[in-house]
VOVEX-763173 format. One line per 4 residues: number of its first residue (from 1); for each residue y, x, z of C-alpha. Coordinates in pm, whole numbers, plus 50000, padded with zeros to 5 digits. Each point is the difference from the previous one (the first is absolute). Layout:
NUM = Y X Z; ...
//
This chain:
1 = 60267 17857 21172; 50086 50309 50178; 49788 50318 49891; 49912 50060 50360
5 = 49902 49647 50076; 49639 50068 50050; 49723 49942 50235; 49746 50285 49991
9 = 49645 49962 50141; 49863 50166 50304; 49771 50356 49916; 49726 49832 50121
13 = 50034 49636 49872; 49726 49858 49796; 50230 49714 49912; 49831 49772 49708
17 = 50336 50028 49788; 49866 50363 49904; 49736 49766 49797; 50231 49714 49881
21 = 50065 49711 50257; 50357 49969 50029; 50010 49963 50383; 50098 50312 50256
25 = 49994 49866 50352; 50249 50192 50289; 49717 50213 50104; 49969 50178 49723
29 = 50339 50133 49977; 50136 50334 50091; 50342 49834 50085; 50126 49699 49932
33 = 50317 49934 49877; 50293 49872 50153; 50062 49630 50028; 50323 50012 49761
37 = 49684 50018 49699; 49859 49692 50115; 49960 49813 49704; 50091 50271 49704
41 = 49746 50166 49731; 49860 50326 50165; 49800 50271 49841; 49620 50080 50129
45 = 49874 50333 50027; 49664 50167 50138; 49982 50228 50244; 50094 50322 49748
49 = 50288 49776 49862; 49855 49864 49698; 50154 49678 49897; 49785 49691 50017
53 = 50190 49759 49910; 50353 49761 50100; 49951 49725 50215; 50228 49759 50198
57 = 50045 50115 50389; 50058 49857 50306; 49982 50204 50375; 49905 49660 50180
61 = 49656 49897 49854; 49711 50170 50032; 49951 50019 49646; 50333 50232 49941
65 = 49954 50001 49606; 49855 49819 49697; 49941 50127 49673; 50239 49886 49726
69 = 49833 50265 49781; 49940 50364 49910; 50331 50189 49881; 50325 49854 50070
73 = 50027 49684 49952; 50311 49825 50123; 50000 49648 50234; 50279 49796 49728
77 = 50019 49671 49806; 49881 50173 49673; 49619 50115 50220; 50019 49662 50145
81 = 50045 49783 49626; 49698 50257 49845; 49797 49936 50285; 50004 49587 50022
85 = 49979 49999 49670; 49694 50190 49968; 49859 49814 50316; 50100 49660 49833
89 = 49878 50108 49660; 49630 50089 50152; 49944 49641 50184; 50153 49838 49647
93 = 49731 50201 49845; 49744 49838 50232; 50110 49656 49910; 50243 49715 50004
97 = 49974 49889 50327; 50306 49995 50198; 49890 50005 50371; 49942 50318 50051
101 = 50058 50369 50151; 50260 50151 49802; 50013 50327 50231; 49733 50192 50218
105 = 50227 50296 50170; 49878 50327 49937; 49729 49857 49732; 50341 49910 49776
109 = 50190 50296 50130; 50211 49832 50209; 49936 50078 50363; 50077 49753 50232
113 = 50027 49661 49741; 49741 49737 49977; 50164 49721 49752; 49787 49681 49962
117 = 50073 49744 49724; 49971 49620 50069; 50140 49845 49657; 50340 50046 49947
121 = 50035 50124 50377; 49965 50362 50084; 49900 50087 50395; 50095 50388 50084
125 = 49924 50161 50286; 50189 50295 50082; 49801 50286 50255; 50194 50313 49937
129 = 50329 50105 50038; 50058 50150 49694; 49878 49678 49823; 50204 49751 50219
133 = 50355 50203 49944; 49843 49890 49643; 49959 49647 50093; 50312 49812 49800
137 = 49934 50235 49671; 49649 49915 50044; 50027 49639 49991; 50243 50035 49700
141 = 49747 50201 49796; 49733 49797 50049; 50168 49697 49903; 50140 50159 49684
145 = 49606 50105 49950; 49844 49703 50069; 50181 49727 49962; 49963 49827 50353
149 = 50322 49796 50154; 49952 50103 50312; 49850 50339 50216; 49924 49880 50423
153 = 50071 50316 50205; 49692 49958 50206; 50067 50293 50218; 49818 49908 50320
157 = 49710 50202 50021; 49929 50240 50278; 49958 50271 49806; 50407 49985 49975
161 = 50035 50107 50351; 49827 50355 49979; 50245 50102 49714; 50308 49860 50259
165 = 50053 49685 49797; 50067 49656 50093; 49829 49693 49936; 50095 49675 49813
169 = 49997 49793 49719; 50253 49901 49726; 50061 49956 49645; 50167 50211 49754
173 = 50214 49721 49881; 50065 49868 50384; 49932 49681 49926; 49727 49743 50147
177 = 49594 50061 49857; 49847 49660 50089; 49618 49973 50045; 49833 49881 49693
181 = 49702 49895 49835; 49860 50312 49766; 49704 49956 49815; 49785 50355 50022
185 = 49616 49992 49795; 50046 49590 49927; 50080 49912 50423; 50355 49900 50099
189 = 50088 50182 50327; 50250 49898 50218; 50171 50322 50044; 50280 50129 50198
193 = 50096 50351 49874; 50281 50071 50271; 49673 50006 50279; 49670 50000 50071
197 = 49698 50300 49949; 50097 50294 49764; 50205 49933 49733; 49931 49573 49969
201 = 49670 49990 49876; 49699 50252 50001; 50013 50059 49574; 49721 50281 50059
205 = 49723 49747 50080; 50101 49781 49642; 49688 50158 49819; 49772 49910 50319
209 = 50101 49674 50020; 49853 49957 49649; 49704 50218 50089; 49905 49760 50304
213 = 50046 49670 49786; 49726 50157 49751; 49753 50079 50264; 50034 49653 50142
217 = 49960 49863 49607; 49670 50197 49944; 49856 49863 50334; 50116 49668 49916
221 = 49814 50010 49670; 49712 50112 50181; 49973 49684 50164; 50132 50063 50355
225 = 50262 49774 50217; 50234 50287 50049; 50164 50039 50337; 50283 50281 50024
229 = 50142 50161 50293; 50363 50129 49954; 50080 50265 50287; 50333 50113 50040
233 = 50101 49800 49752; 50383 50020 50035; 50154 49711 49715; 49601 49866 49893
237 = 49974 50217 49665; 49638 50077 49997; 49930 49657 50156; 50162 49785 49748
241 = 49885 50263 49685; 49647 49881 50179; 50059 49634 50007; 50122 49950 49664
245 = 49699 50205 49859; 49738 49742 50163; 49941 50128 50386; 49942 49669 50179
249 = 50116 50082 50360; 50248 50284 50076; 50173 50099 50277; 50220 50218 50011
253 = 50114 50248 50355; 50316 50143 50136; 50154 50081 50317; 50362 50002 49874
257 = 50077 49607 50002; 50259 50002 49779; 49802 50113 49712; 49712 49708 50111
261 = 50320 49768 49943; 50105 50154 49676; 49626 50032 49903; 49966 49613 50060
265 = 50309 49883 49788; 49902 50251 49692; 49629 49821 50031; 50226 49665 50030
269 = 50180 50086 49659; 49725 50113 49829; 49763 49744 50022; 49711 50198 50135
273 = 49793 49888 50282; 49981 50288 50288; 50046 49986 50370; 50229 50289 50167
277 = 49959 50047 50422; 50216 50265 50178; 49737 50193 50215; 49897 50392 50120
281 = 49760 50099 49742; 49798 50196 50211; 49958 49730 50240; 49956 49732 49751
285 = 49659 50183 49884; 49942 49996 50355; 50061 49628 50074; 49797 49894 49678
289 = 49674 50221 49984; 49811 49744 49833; 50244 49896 49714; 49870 50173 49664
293 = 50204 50057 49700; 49910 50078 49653; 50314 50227 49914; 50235 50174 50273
297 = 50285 50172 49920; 50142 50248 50255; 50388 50134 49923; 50113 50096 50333
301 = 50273 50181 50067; 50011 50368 50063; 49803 50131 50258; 50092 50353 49994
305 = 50394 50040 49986; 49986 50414 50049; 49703 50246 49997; 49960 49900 50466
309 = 49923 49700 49914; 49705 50060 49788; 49677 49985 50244; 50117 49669 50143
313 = 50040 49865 49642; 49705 50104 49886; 49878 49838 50269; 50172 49663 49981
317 = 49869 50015 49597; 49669 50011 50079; 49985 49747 50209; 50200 49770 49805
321 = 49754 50083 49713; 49650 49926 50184; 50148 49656 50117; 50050 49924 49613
325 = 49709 50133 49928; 49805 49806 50292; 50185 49754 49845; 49885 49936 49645
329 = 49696 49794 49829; 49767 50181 49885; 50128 50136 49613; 50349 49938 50157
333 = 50349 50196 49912; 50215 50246 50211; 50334 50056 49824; 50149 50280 50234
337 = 50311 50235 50018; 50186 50225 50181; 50366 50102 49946; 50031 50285 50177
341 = 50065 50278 49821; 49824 50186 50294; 49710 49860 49931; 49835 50179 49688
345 = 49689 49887 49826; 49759 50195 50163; 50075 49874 50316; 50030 49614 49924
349 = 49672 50096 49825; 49820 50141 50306; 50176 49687 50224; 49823 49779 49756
353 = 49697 50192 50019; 50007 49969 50393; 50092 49621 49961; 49655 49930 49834
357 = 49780 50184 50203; 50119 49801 50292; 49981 49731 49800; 49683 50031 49915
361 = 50065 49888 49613; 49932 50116 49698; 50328 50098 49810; 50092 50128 49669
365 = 50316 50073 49823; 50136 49709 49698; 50354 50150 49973; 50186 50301 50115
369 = 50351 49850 50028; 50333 50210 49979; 50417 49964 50009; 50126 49841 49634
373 = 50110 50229 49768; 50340 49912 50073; 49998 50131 50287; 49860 50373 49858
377 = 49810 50282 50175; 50192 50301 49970; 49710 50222 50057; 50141 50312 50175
381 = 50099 49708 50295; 49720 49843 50118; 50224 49799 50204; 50088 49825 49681
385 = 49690 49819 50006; 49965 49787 50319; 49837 49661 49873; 49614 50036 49934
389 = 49704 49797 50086; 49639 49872 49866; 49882 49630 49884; 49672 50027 50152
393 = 49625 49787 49957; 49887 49944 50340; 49603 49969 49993
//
Protein backbone atom coordinates (compact mmCIF):
# COMPACT_ATOMS: atom_id res chain seq x y z
CA UNK A 1 0.00 0.00 0.00
CA UNK A 2 1.29 3.14 -1.38
CA UNK A 3 1.98 5.97 1.31
CA UNK A 4 -0.12 8.34 -0.69
CA UNK A 5 -3.00 6.00 -1.18
CA UNK A 6 -5.42 7.88 0.91
CA UNK A 7 -8.82 9.26 0.87
CA UNK A 8 -9.09 12.39 3.05
CA UNK A 9 -12.46 13.76 4.25
CA UNK A 10 -14.10 16.93 3.16
CA UNK A 11 -13.45 20.25 5.84
CA UNK A 12 -16.83 20.18 6.46
CA UNK A 13 -17.82 16.44 6.60
CA UNK A 14 -19.43 15.16 9.68
CA UNK A 15 -18.85 11.67 8.37
CA UNK A 16 -19.74 8.94 11.27
CA UNK A 17 -16.18 7.23 10.70
CA UNK A 18 -14.78 10.26 12.86
CA UNK A 19 -16.80 8.18 15.71
CA UNK A 20 -16.06 4.54 14.64
CA UNK A 21 -18.37 3.06 11.84
CA UNK A 22 -16.18 1.85 9.25
CA UNK A 23 -18.23 3.22 6.29
CA UNK A 24 -17.22 6.69 4.25
CA UNK A 25 -19.72 7.15 1.47
CA UNK A 26 -18.45 9.31 -2.00
CA UNK A 27 -19.85 12.42 -0.58
CA UNK A 28 -17.76 12.78 1.96
CA UNK A 29 -14.60 12.79 0.14
CA UNK A 30 -12.40 15.60 -0.88
CA UNK A 31 -11.30 13.55 -4.01
CA UNK A 32 -11.62 10.34 -4.81
CA UNK A 33 -9.13 8.28 -6.07
CA UNK A 34 -8.51 7.01 -9.31
CA UNK A 35 -10.11 3.82 -10.52
CA UNK A 36 -6.60 1.89 -10.82
CA UNK A 37 -7.20 1.65 -6.51
CA UNK A 38 -10.34 -0.02 -6.94
CA UNK A 39 -10.09 -2.79 -4.78
CA UNK A 40 -6.59 -2.10 -2.74
CA UNK A 41 -6.16 -1.13 1.17
CA UNK A 42 -6.29 2.77 1.38
CA UNK A 43 -5.50 4.95 4.30
CA UNK A 44 -8.39 7.34 5.95
CA UNK A 45 -7.69 10.65 7.10
CA UNK A 46 -9.88 13.67 8.53
CA UNK A 47 -10.06 16.74 7.20
CA UNK A 48 -6.49 18.05 8.98
CA UNK A 49 -4.93 14.68 7.77
CA UNK A 50 -5.13 12.63 10.73
CA UNK A 51 -5.19 8.99 9.98
CA UNK A 52 -8.36 7.10 10.76
CA UNK A 53 -7.81 4.10 9.80
CA UNK A 54 -7.08 1.47 6.37
CA UNK A 55 -9.90 0.25 4.66
CA UNK A 56 -10.54 -1.58 1.32
CA UNK A 57 -11.59 0.99 -1.68
CA UNK A 58 -13.45 0.97 -4.55
CA UNK A 59 -14.41 4.42 -6.89
CA UNK A 60 -17.72 2.63 -8.15
CA UNK A 61 -19.91 2.14 -5.00
CA UNK A 62 -21.22 4.59 -3.08
CA UNK A 63 -19.69 3.32 -0.11
CA UNK A 64 -15.88 4.01 -1.46
CA UNK A 65 -14.22 2.40 1.76
CA UNK A 66 -14.64 -0.03 4.67
CA UNK A 67 -12.77 -0.24 7.68
CA UNK A 68 -10.31 -3.14 7.97
CA UNK A 69 -9.02 -1.38 11.11
CA UNK A 70 -7.12 1.47 12.75
CA UNK A 71 -3.25 1.54 11.78
CA UNK A 72 -2.07 -0.35 8.91
CA UNK A 73 -3.26 -3.31 8.59
CA UNK A 74 -2.61 -5.17 5.37
CA UNK A 75 -5.59 -7.10 3.07
CA UNK A 76 -3.32 -10.87 2.94
CA UNK A 77 -3.90 -14.57 3.73
CA UNK A 78 -2.21 -14.20 7.21
CA UNK A 79 -5.38 -11.12 8.24
CA UNK A 80 -7.70 -13.37 6.50
CA UNK A 81 -6.63 -17.01 8.63
CA UNK A 82 -6.64 -14.63 12.16
CA UNK A 83 -9.81 -13.29 11.26
CA UNK A 84 -12.01 -16.69 10.41
CA UNK A 85 -10.51 -18.11 13.00
CA UNK A 86 -11.51 -15.73 15.53
CA UNK A 87 -15.03 -15.46 13.81
CA UNK A 88 -15.24 -19.38 13.85
CA UNK A 89 -13.83 -19.61 17.34
CA UNK A 90 -16.72 -17.08 18.76
CA UNK A 91 -19.87 -19.12 17.19
CA UNK A 92 -17.86 -22.52 18.55
CA UNK A 93 -17.93 -20.71 21.78
CA UNK A 94 -21.70 -20.27 21.46
CA UNK A 95 -22.26 -23.91 20.86
CA UNK A 96 -22.04 -27.02 18.79
CA UNK A 97 -24.42 -26.43 16.35
CA UNK A 98 -23.30 -26.50 12.89
CA UNK A 99 -25.91 -24.47 10.85
CA UNK A 100 -24.95 -21.39 11.37
CA UNK A 101 -23.40 -17.78 10.46
CA UNK A 102 -19.82 -18.17 10.48
CA UNK A 103 -19.22 -14.42 9.20
CA UNK A 104 -21.19 -11.03 9.64
CA UNK A 105 -18.94 -8.45 7.37
CA UNK A 106 -17.80 -5.61 9.16
CA UNK A 107 -19.08 -7.20 12.69
CA UNK A 108 -16.04 -9.98 11.98
CA UNK A 109 -13.85 -7.47 10.25
CA UNK A 110 -14.29 -8.58 7.06
CA UNK A 111 -16.15 -6.12 4.91
CA UNK A 112 -18.04 -7.41 2.29
CA UNK A 113 -18.30 -11.50 3.49
CA UNK A 114 -21.33 -13.04 4.92
CA UNK A 115 -20.37 -16.99 5.25
CA UNK A 116 -23.31 -19.22 6.41
CA UNK A 117 -22.73 -22.82 7.57
CA UNK A 118 -25.22 -25.64 6.64
CA UNK A 119 -23.32 -28.89 8.02
CA UNK A 120 -20.45 -29.76 6.27
CA UNK A 121 -21.45 -27.14 3.45
CA UNK A 122 -20.26 -23.60 3.63
CA UNK A 123 -22.50 -20.81 1.49
CA UNK A 124 -20.27 -17.45 0.87
CA UNK A 125 -21.40 -14.59 -0.50
CA UNK A 126 -18.99 -12.30 -1.86
CA UNK A 127 -20.19 -8.15 -2.00
CA UNK A 128 -16.92 -6.38 -2.30
CA UNK A 129 -14.28 -6.30 -4.55
CA UNK A 130 -11.57 -6.58 -2.42
CA UNK A 131 -13.19 -9.72 -0.83
CA UNK A 132 -14.13 -11.45 -4.18
CA UNK A 133 -10.34 -11.05 -5.75
CA UNK A 134 -10.21 -13.10 -2.26
CA UNK A 135 -12.76 -15.54 -3.24
CA UNK A 136 -10.55 -18.95 -4.09
CA UNK A 137 -8.15 -18.24 -0.84
CA UNK A 138 -11.27 -17.71 0.98
CA UNK A 139 -12.88 -20.88 0.29
CA UNK A 140 -9.50 -22.64 0.99
CA UNK A 141 -9.21 -21.10 4.48
CA UNK A 142 -12.36 -21.79 5.53
CA UNK A 143 -12.25 -25.28 4.67
CA UNK A 144 -8.88 -25.77 6.36
CA UNK A 145 -10.83 -23.92 9.45
CA UNK A 146 -13.79 -25.65 9.48
CA UNK A 147 -13.74 -28.67 8.15
CA UNK A 148 -16.65 -28.45 5.49
CA UNK A 149 -16.23 -30.45 1.93
CA UNK A 150 -17.60 -28.05 0.09
CA UNK A 151 -17.99 -23.78 0.01
CA UNK A 152 -21.25 -22.67 -2.83
CA UNK A 153 -20.17 -19.31 -4.31
CA UNK A 154 -23.57 -17.82 -3.89
CA UNK A 155 -22.69 -14.59 -5.48
CA UNK A 156 -26.03 -13.39 -6.82
CA UNK A 157 -27.13 -10.72 -4.76
CA UNK A 158 -27.79 -7.24 -5.97
CA UNK A 159 -25.71 -5.69 -3.83
CA UNK A 160 -22.83 -7.16 -6.31
CA UNK A 161 -23.80 -4.80 -8.98
CA UNK A 162 -23.07 -1.37 -7.13
CA UNK A 163 -19.41 -2.53 -6.43
CA UNK A 164 -19.28 -3.47 -10.58
CA UNK A 165 -19.51 -7.19 -9.93
CA UNK A 166 -21.27 -9.88 -11.60
CA UNK A 167 -23.71 -12.25 -10.51
CA UNK A 168 -23.77 -16.10 -10.26
CA UNK A 169 -23.45 -19.09 -8.50
CA UNK A 170 -20.82 -21.91 -8.26
CA UNK A 171 -18.84 -24.04 -6.10
CA UNK A 172 -15.36 -23.86 -5.02
CA UNK A 173 -14.70 -27.38 -5.98
CA UNK A 174 -16.85 -26.98 -9.46
CA UNK A 175 -18.59 -29.80 -8.99
CA UNK A 176 -22.55 -30.49 -8.71
CA UNK A 177 -24.35 -29.40 -4.91
CA UNK A 178 -27.60 -31.42 -5.11
CA UNK A 179 -30.63 -30.29 -3.01
CA UNK A 180 -30.86 -32.17 0.16
CA UNK A 181 -32.65 -32.90 3.16
CA UNK A 182 -30.86 -30.88 6.31
CA UNK A 183 -32.22 -31.20 9.54
CA UNK A 184 -32.01 -27.46 11.35
CA UNK A 185 -33.70 -27.29 15.35
CA UNK A 186 -35.12 -31.21 14.94
CA UNK A 187 -37.13 -30.30 11.14
CA UNK A 188 -35.66 -31.77 7.93
CA UNK A 189 -35.76 -29.05 5.22
CA UNK A 190 -35.63 -29.68 1.81
CA UNK A 191 -33.01 -27.28 0.89
CA UNK A 192 -31.39 -26.14 -2.19
CA UNK A 193 -28.29 -24.04 -1.32
CA UNK A 194 -27.32 -23.08 -5.05
CA UNK A 195 -30.97 -20.80 -4.98
CA UNK A 196 -33.62 -19.50 -3.36
CA UNK A 197 -33.95 -16.29 -0.53
CA UNK A 198 -30.58 -15.15 1.06
CA UNK A 199 -28.15 -17.51 1.60
CA UNK A 200 -30.66 -21.05 1.59
CA UNK A 201 -32.39 -20.70 4.64
CA UNK A 202 -33.21 -17.67 7.00
CA UNK A 203 -30.68 -19.11 10.17
CA UNK A 204 -31.48 -15.63 12.00
CA UNK A 205 -35.11 -16.58 12.81
CA UNK A 206 -33.73 -20.33 14.45
CA UNK A 207 -34.20 -18.86 18.08
CA UNK A 208 -37.84 -17.52 17.05
CA UNK A 209 -38.91 -20.48 15.72
CA UNK A 210 -38.40 -21.97 19.22
CA UNK A 211 -39.79 -18.85 20.83
CA UNK A 212 -43.21 -19.23 18.81
CA UNK A 213 -43.50 -23.12 19.57
CA UNK A 214 -43.36 -22.08 23.46
CA UNK A 215 -46.00 -19.50 23.23
CA UNK A 216 -48.25 -21.89 21.39
CA UNK A 217 -47.27 -24.68 24.36
CA UNK A 218 -48.28 -22.28 27.23
CA UNK A 219 -51.66 -21.51 25.47
CA UNK A 220 -52.13 -25.03 24.81
CA UNK A 221 -51.71 -25.86 28.48
CA UNK A 222 -54.06 -23.25 29.20
CA UNK A 223 -56.69 -25.11 27.65
CA UNK A 224 -57.23 -23.39 24.26
CA UNK A 225 -57.64 -25.11 20.58
CA UNK A 226 -54.78 -23.18 19.15
CA UNK A 227 -55.13 -21.84 15.65
CA UNK A 228 -51.84 -20.21 14.08
CA UNK A 229 -51.49 -17.97 11.24
CA UNK A 230 -48.07 -18.17 9.42
CA UNK A 231 -47.59 -14.90 7.20
CA UNK A 232 -44.89 -14.76 4.91
CA UNK A 233 -43.98 -17.86 5.77
CA UNK A 234 -41.38 -18.68 3.05
CA UNK A 235 -40.35 -22.85 3.70
CA UNK A 236 -43.29 -23.26 6.88
CA UNK A 237 -40.67 -22.85 9.89
CA UNK A 238 -42.79 -21.12 12.38
CA UNK A 239 -45.82 -23.11 11.13
CA UNK A 240 -44.53 -26.54 11.60
CA UNK A 241 -42.40 -25.37 15.11
CA UNK A 242 -46.37 -24.52 15.89
CA UNK A 243 -47.87 -27.75 14.87
CA UNK A 244 -45.59 -30.04 16.49
CA UNK A 245 -45.93 -28.04 19.82
CA UNK A 246 -49.90 -28.71 19.90
CA UNK A 247 -51.59 -25.73 17.63
CA UNK A 248 -54.58 -27.55 16.15
CA UNK A 249 -55.16 -25.61 12.86
CA UNK A 250 -52.36 -23.60 11.13
CA UNK A 251 -52.03 -22.06 8.10
CA UNK A 252 -49.44 -20.84 6.95
CA UNK A 253 -49.15 -17.50 3.97
CA UNK A 254 -46.89 -16.63 1.13
CA UNK A 255 -47.00 -15.00 -2.10
CA UNK A 256 -43.83 -16.63 -3.51
CA UNK A 257 -45.32 -20.16 -4.66
CA UNK A 258 -42.39 -21.90 -4.71
CA UNK A 259 -41.75 -21.64 -1.10
CA UNK A 260 -45.81 -22.75 -0.51
CA UNK A 261 -44.48 -25.92 -2.55
CA UNK A 262 -41.33 -26.38 -0.58
CA UNK A 263 -43.30 -25.42 2.62
CA UNK A 264 -45.81 -28.32 1.78
CA UNK A 265 -43.19 -31.17 1.15
CA UNK A 266 -41.05 -30.14 4.48
CA UNK A 267 -44.70 -30.39 6.38
CA UNK A 268 -45.00 -33.76 4.15
CA UNK A 269 -41.59 -35.10 5.65
CA UNK A 270 -42.07 -34.09 8.88
CA UNK A 271 -45.15 -35.43 9.85
CA UNK A 272 -46.83 -32.29 11.05
CA UNK A 273 -50.26 -31.37 10.13
CA UNK A 274 -50.35 -27.59 8.57
CA UNK A 275 -51.96 -26.20 5.51
CA UNK A 276 -49.72 -23.71 3.24
CA UNK A 277 -51.88 -21.31 0.45
CA UNK A 278 -49.91 -18.93 -1.85
CA UNK A 279 -51.84 -15.55 -1.42
CA UNK A 280 -51.15 -11.40 -1.01
CA UNK A 281 -51.03 -11.00 2.62
CA UNK A 282 -52.49 -7.80 2.69
CA UNK A 283 -55.36 -8.88 0.75
CA UNK A 284 -55.79 -12.12 2.45
CA UNK A 285 -56.65 -10.07 5.82
CA UNK A 286 -58.86 -8.35 3.56
CA UNK A 287 -60.71 -11.35 2.02
CA UNK A 288 -61.06 -13.06 5.56
CA UNK A 289 -62.12 -10.29 8.15
CA UNK A 290 -63.91 -12.63 10.21
CA UNK A 291 -61.30 -15.52 10.58
CA UNK A 292 -59.64 -15.16 14.19
CA UNK A 293 -56.43 -16.62 15.18
CA UNK A 294 -54.91 -17.24 18.47
CA UNK A 295 -51.13 -16.65 17.43
CA UNK A 296 -49.97 -14.67 14.15
CA UNK A 297 -46.69 -14.43 13.17
CA UNK A 298 -45.71 -11.63 10.75
CA UNK A 299 -41.94 -12.00 9.01
CA UNK A 300 -42.33 -10.04 5.96
CA UNK A 301 -39.83 -9.03 3.97
CA UNK A 302 -38.19 -5.69 4.02
CA UNK A 303 -40.18 -2.84 3.60
CA UNK A 304 -37.70 -0.17 3.61
CA UNK A 305 -34.68 -1.08 1.22
CA UNK A 306 -32.91 2.68 1.61
CA UNK A 307 -33.70 5.63 3.95
CA UNK A 308 -36.82 6.99 0.60
CA UNK A 309 -38.47 4.30 1.26
CA UNK A 310 -39.16 4.75 4.85
CA UNK A 311 -42.70 6.68 5.11
CA UNK A 312 -44.30 4.17 2.76
CA UNK A 313 -42.93 1.31 4.94
CA UNK A 314 -43.87 2.57 7.87
CA UNK A 315 -46.90 2.76 6.41
CA UNK A 316 -47.34 -0.68 4.89
CA UNK A 317 -46.15 -1.96 8.77
CA UNK A 318 -48.80 -0.52 10.35
CA UNK A 319 -51.25 -1.68 8.49
CA UNK A 320 -50.05 -5.08 8.26
CA UNK A 321 -49.91 -4.93 12.13
CA UNK A 322 -53.65 -3.68 12.92
CA UNK A 323 -54.97 -6.51 10.54
CA UNK A 324 -53.06 -9.03 12.96
CA UNK A 325 -54.05 -7.35 15.61
CA UNK A 326 -57.87 -7.10 14.40
CA UNK A 327 -57.07 -10.42 13.95
CA UNK A 328 -56.42 -12.19 17.23
CA UNK A 329 -58.73 -13.78 20.15
CA UNK A 330 -58.85 -12.07 22.81
CA UNK A 331 -55.32 -13.04 25.06
CA UNK A 332 -53.99 -13.90 21.53
CA UNK A 333 -50.11 -13.69 20.22
CA UNK A 334 -48.41 -11.32 17.65
CA UNK A 335 -44.92 -12.62 16.88
CA UNK A 336 -43.62 -9.67 14.61
CA UNK A 337 -40.33 -8.54 12.83
CA UNK A 338 -38.79 -6.39 10.64
CA UNK A 339 -35.44 -6.86 8.82
CA UNK A 340 -34.66 -3.77 7.77
CA UNK A 341 -31.88 -2.41 9.12
CA UNK A 342 -33.63 0.99 8.38
CA UNK A 343 -36.02 0.37 10.55
CA UNK A 344 -34.70 0.99 14.23
CA UNK A 345 -36.57 0.19 17.37
CA UNK A 346 -38.07 3.29 18.03
CA UNK A 347 -39.78 3.41 15.00
CA UNK A 348 -41.16 -0.28 14.76
CA UNK A 349 -42.08 0.73 18.34
CA UNK A 350 -44.15 3.83 17.47
CA UNK A 351 -45.65 1.66 14.16
CA UNK A 352 -46.79 -0.77 16.77
CA UNK A 353 -48.02 1.85 18.91
CA UNK A 354 -50.09 3.32 15.90
CA UNK A 355 -51.20 -0.33 14.98
CA UNK A 356 -53.13 -0.64 18.34
CA UNK A 357 -54.74 2.49 18.57
CA UNK A 358 -56.39 1.75 15.31
CA UNK A 359 -56.90 -1.35 16.48
CA UNK A 360 -58.52 -0.52 19.23
CA UNK A 361 -56.71 -3.38 21.49
CA UNK A 362 -55.07 -3.55 24.36
CA UNK A 363 -51.33 -4.55 23.79
CA UNK A 364 -48.37 -5.21 25.85
CA UNK A 365 -44.91 -6.34 25.22
CA UNK A 366 -43.94 -10.55 26.12
CA UNK A 367 -40.57 -10.46 24.25
CA UNK A 368 -38.31 -7.97 22.67
CA UNK A 369 -36.77 -10.16 19.94
CA UNK A 370 -33.27 -9.47 18.26
CA UNK A 371 -30.58 -10.99 15.42
CA UNK A 372 -28.68 -14.33 17.06
CA UNK A 373 -25.58 -13.77 18.44
CA UNK A 374 -24.02 -15.21 15.54
CA UNK A 375 -24.80 -12.81 13.63
CA UNK A 376 -23.16 -9.88 16.20
CA UNK A 377 -23.92 -6.15 16.59
CA UNK A 378 -20.89 -4.32 16.04
CA UNK A 379 -22.06 -1.32 17.87
CA UNK A 380 -20.35 1.66 16.15
CA UNK A 381 -22.64 0.22 12.85
CA UNK A 382 -25.99 0.26 13.54
CA UNK A 383 -26.48 -1.21 10.25
CA UNK A 384 -25.17 -4.36 11.76
CA UNK A 385 -28.28 -4.93 13.44
CA UNK A 386 -31.21 -5.21 10.96
CA UNK A 387 -33.45 -8.15 12.42
CA UNK A 388 -35.63 -6.98 15.49
CA UNK A 389 -39.17 -7.42 16.45
CA UNK A 390 -41.66 -8.02 19.59
CA UNK A 391 -43.80 -11.31 20.62
CA UNK A 392 -46.71 -9.41 21.67
CA UNK A 393 -50.20 -10.28 24.09
CA UNK A 394 -52.98 -8.90 22.21
CA UNK A 395 -55.87 -8.01 24.80
Amino acid sequence: MSEKAFIQLKPNAKGRVNTGHPWVFANEVAELLPAEHDGDVVECRDRRGRLLGSGIYNSRSQIVWRSLGRGHPILNAELLRERLTTAVKRRDDLGGIKYRRLVWTESDGLPGLVVDQFGDTLVMQLQTLAMDRWKDELANLLIEITGASEVIHRNDGSIRRLEGLEQNVSTHSGGEWAPRWTTIEGFDYWLNLMSGQKTGFYLDQREQHLRIAQQVERLVAEGRKVKMLDTFCNQGAFAMHAARAGAEKVLGLDNAYDAIGQAVKNAERNEVSAVFEGANVFDWFTANREAKWDVIVLDPPPFAKSKKAMAGALRGYKELNMRAMRALEPEGVLATYTCSHHMGDAELRGVLAEAAHDAKRRVQVIEYCHQPADHPVLVTMPESEYLRGYILRVE
